[in-house]
N, C-alpha and C positions, 0 to 999 in steps of 0.2 A: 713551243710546247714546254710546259713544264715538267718537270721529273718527279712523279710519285711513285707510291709501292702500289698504286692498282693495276697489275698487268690485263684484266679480264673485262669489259665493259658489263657484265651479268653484276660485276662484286660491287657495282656501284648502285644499281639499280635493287639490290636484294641489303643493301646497307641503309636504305630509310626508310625498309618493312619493319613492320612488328615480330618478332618471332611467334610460331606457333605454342599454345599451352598443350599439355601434356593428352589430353582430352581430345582436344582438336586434331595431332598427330595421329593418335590410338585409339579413336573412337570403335572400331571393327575389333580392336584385340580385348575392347571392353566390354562389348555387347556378347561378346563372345564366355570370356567369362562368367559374366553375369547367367547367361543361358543355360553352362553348362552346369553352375551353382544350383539355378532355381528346380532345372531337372532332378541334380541327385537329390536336393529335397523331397523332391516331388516322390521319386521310388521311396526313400526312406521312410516319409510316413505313410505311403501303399502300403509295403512290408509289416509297419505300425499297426493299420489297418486289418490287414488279412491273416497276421497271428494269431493262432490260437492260445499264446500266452499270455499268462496274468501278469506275469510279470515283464515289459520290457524293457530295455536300456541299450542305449548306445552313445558312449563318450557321456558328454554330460547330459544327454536326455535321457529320462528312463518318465516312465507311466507303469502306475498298478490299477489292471482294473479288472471288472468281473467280464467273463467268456461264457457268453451261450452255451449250455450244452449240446450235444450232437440229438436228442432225443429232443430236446426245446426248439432247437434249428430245424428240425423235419416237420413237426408239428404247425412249423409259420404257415399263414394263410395268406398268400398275396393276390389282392384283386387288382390285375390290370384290364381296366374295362377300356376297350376302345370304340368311342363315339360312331353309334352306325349309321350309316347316309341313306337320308332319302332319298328314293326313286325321284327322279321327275318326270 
């Protein structure tokens, strides 16, 4: 037998793999972030949406735009007509 420094037979066998990339490792801790990302987007511009103000901004987004009034708003006329079934 010869004398080398591998005491472990695992260190031989994990010595002619490829190493993993960063992505491969962390794929769960990426999708993860990504998730919680796309979420506070998602409230941020709800919020965006269901303001009453004309003016809004936050960090570097801001939007100006015109608000329904509360007398315009009651006035809407929504037809939701739902398809009625014939008898057979």
């Amino acid at each position: 037998m010869s004398d080398s420094n591998i005491v472990c037979p695992i260190q031989c066998v994990k010595s002619g793999c490829d190493s993993k990339d960063f992505l491969e490792k962390h794929s769960a801790f990426v999708v993860t972030v990504v998730g919680i990302s796309a979420s506070a987007l998602t409230m941020l511009f709800t919020y965006f949406l269901k303001s009453r103000c004309k003016k809004v901004s936050f960090g570097c987004l801001s939007c100006e735009r015109d608000v329904v009034s509360d007398v315009e708003l009651q006035n809407v006329k929504l037809d939701n007509k739902v398809p009625e079934e014939t008898p057979q």
